[in-house]
N, C-alpha and C positions, 0 to 999 in steps of 0.2 A: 501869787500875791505880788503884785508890782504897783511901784511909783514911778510916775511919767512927771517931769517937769520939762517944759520949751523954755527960751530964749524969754519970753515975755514974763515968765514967772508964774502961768497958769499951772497950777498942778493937779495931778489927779490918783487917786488911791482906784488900782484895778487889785478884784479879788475874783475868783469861780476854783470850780471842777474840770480836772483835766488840763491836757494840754491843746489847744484849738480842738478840744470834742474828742481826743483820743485819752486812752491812758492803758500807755506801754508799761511792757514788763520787761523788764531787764535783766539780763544774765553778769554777775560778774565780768568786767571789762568790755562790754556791748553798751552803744551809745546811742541816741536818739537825736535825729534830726527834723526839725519843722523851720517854716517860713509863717511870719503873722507881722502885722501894724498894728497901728494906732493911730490915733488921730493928736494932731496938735497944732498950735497956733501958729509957729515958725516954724524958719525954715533950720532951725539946730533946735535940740534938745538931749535929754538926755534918760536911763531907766535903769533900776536895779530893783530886784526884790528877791523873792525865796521861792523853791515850791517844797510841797509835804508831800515826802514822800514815804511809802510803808515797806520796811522789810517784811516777805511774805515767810520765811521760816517761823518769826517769831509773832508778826505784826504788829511790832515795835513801829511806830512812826517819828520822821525826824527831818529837821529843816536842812534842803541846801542852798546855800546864800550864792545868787546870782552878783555877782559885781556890778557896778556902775559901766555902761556905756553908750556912748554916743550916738545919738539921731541927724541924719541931716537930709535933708530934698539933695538927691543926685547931683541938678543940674547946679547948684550950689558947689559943688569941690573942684570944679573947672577955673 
């Protein structure tokens, strides 16, 4: 679940399943890496949200909150 706001103040509420089309299982202390976008109106912006994740011993489900950060077009940081 994420919130995407740009520079212009367009914002937008993304929700789904999975993470870009997978959904990894993790072991204690093993960590998962992906690359994804988004689309937005500037060239800065910004994104946080959560995902739902399920412990599989119990299948307890429980939120972890992604922090806030930073978007920006590359050739912008030059």
């Amino acid at each position: 679940h994420w919130y995407i706001v740009d520079a212009k103040g367009y914002d937008k509420e993304v929700e789904g399943e999975g993470v870009v089309g997978e959904f990894p299982i993790l072991k204690p202390g093993e960590s998962f890496t992906y690359s994804s976008w988004c689309l937005i109106t500037s060239v800065y912006g910004k994104m946080w949200g959560t995902y739902t994740m399920e412990r599989k011993s119990d299948g307890a489900l429980f939120e972890v909150l992604i922090p806030e950060f930073q978007l920006s077009f590359p050739p912008q940081l030059n």
